[in-house]
C-alpha positions in Angstrom: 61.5 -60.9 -146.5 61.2 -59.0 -149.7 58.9 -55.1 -150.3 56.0 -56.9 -152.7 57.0 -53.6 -154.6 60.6 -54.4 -155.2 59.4 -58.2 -155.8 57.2 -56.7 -158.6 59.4 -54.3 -159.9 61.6 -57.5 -160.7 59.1 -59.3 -162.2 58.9 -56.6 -164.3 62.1 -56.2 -165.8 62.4 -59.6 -166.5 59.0 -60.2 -168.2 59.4 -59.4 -171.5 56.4 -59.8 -173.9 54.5 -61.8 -171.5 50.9 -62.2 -170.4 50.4 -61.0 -166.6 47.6 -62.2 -164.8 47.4 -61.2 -161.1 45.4 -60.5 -158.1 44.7 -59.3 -154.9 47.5 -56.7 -153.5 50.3 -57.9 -155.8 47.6 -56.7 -158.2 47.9 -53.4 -156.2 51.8 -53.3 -156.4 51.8 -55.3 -160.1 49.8 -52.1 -161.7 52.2 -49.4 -160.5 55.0 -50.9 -161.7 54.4 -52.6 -164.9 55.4 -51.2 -168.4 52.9 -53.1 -170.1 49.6 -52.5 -169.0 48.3 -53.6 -172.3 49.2 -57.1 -171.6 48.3 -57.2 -168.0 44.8 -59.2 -166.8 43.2 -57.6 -163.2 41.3 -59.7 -161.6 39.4 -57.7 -159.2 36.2 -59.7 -159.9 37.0 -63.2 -158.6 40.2 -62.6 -156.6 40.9 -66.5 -156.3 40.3 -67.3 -160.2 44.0 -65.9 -161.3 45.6 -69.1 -161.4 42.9 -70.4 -163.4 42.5 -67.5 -166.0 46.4 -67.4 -166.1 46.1 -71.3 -166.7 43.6 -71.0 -169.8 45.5 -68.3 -171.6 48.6 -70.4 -171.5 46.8 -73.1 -172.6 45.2 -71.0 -175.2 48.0 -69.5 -176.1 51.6 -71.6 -176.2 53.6 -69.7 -178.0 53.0 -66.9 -174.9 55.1 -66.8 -171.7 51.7 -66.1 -169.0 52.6 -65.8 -165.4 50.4 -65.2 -162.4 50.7 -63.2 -159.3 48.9 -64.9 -156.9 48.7 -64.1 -153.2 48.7 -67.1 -150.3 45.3 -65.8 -148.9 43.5 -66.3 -152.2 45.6 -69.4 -153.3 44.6 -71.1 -149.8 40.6 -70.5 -150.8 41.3 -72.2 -154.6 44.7 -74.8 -154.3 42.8 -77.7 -156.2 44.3 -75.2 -159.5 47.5 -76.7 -158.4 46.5 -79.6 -159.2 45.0 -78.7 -162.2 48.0 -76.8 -163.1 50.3 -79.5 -162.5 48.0 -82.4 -164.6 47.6 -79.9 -167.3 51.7 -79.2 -167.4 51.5 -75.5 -169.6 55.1 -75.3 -170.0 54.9 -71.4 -171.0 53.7 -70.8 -167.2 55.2 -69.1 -164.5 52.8 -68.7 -160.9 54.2 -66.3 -158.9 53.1 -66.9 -155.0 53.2 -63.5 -152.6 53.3 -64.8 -149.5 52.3 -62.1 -147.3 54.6 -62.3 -144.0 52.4 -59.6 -142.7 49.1 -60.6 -143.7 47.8 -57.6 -145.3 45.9 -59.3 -147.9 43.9 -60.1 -145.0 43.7 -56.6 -143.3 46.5 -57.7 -141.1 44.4 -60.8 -139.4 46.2 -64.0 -139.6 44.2 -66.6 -141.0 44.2 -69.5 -139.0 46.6 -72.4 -140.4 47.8 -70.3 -143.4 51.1 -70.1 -141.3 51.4 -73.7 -141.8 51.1 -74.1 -145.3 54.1 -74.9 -147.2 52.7 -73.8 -150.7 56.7 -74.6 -152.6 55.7 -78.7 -151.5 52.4 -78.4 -152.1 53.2 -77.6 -155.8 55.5 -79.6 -155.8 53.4 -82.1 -154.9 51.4 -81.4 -157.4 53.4 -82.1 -160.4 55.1 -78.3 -161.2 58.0 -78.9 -163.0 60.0 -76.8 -161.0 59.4 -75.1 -157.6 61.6 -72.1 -156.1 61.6 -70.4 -153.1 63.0 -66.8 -152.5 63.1 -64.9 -148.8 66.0 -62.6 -150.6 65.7 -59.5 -152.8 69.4 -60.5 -154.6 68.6 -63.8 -154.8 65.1 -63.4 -156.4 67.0 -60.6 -158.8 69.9 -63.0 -159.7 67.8 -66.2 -160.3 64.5 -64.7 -162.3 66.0 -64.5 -165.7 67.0 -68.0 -165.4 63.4 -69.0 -164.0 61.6 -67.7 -166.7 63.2 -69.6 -169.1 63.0 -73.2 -167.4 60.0 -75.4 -169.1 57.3 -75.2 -166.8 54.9 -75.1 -165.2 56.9 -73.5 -162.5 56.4 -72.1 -159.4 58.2 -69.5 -157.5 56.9 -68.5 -153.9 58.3 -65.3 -152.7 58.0 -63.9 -149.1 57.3 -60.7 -148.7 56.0 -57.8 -146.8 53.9 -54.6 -147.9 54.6 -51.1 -147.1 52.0 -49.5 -144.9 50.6 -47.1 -147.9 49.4 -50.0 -150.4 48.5 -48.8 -153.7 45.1 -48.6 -154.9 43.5 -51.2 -157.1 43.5 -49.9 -160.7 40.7 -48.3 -162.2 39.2 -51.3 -164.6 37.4 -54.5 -164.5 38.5 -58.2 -165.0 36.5 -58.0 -168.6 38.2 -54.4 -169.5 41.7 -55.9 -168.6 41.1 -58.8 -170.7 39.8 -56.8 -174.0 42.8 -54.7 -173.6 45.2 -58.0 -173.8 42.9 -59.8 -176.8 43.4 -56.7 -179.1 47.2 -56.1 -177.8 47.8 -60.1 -178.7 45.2 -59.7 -181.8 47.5 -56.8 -183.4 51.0 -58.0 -183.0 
């Protein structure tokens, strides 16, 4: 299993100039670590929606790499954007998948049949064009660079565990976030 902090910080340094949508406590973990806050979306608001904002501004937006930090116990409440996702085939996205070993997401209760669900097949199954799975901090650090450049969508679920002093959530809504990242994209 991989710190969601060291997962992020990854994530990070690897990004480059892209779009950052992301949600529940990788939300938490994304915020403290990212050097571009200006191009990060927060959703707070409608914790399941990230896959779908993150799908709409790379479908809005092509020529922008847009990836998504999703977590499983809001992925399990919304999959059908898998589907979506796959159908729609954005090949500038990236969905990140935090699957949370210790189920903090959920205030440490284990949602009943999460356990079970092998998220990597399902978007598979679902027509990403590539799907990765990483229980390894080296392996995650050695293979993102090459990731992020595959034609995607693709889909990279990363097991992980966080710290017992999470983060907070950041100080600003879902709208604020996304103002921010419309005059950041509308000035370059």
């Amino acid at each position: 299993m991989i710190p969601a902090t060291e997962a992020a910080r990854i994530i990070n340094r690897h990004r480059d100039q892209a779009v950052v949508v992301s949600t529940s406590k990788a939300l938490r973990e994304w915020s403290q670590v990212s050097e571009r806050r200006d191009l990060d979306v927060d959703l707070l608001d409608c914790l399941d929606k990230a896959a779908d904002v993150a799908l709409g501004i790379s479908l809005a937006r092509p020529e922008l790499k847009v990836l998504v930090l999703d977590s499983d116990a809001t992925l399990r409440t919304n999959p059908s954007v898998m589907v979506t996702t796959g159908g729609a085939a954005p090949p500038n996205l990236v969905h990140f998948l935090f699957e949370d070993s210790g189920h903090r997401s959920t205030g440490g209760i284990p949602i009943p049949g999460l356990g079970g669900l092998d998220f990597a097949s399902l978007a598979r199954e679902a027509g990403y064009a590539a799907v990765h799975r990483f229980d390894d901090l080296e392996d995650l650090a050695i293979s993102l660079e090459e990731i992020l450049r595959e034609r995607g969508p693709v889909f990279v679920a990363i097991r992980v565990f966080h710290g017992p002093d999470l983060p907070p959530y950041p100080n600003r809504t879902m709208a604020q976030s996304l103002a921010t990242v419309r005059e950041t994209l509308s000035a370059e």
